[in-house]
N, C-alpha and C positions, 0 to 999 in steps of 0.2 A: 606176153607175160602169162596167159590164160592155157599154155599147151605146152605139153613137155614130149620130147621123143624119148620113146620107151624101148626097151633092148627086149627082145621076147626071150629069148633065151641069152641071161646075162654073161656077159664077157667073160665073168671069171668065171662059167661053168662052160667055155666054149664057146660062145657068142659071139658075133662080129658086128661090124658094123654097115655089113652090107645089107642093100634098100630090103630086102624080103627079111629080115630080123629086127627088123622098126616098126614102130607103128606111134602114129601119134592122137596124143590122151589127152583131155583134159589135166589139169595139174592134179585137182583135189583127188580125181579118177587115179591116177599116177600114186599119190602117197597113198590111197585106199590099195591099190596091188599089190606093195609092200609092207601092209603094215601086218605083224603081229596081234591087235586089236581086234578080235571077235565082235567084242562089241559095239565097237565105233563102227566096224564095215556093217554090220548089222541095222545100225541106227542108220546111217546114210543112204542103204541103200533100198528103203524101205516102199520107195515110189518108183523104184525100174522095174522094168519089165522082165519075164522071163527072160526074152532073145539076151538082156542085157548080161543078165544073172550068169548067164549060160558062157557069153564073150569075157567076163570080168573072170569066173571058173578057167577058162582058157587058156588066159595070160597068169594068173595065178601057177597054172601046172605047168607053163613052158618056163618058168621062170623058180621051179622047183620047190613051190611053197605049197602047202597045201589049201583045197579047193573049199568054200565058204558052204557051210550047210543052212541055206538060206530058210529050209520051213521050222529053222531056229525062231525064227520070228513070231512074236502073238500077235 
């Protein structure tokens, strides 16, 4: 219940379901990649690390949303 498979580049833009376009996330990690909410991914993700920053920016662009300007942050 805690991990969700994520589609990196999703289905409807082309995406399949084969092993190398999967990857799996935590769940809350999961709704933070799609969400709309600047300031909810903001708030959540205020204790990762760069590496992580950088891998969440990642799946955000293969998945055609745009990438999180993290030194939003105070």
């Amino acid at each position: 219940d805690e991990v969700h498979c994520h589609h990196k580049v999703p289905l409807k833009s082309g995406g399949t379901d084969k092993y190398d376009n999967l990857i799996i996330v935590h769940k809350d990690i999961h709704k933070l990649i799609h969400s709309t909410n600047i300031k909810l991914i903001l708030q959540s993700s205020k204790d990762w690390t760069v590496k992580s920053k950088s891998k969440f920016n990642q799946l955000r662009k293969q998945a055609n949303l745009e990438p999180i300007d993290f030194k939003l942050v105070a």
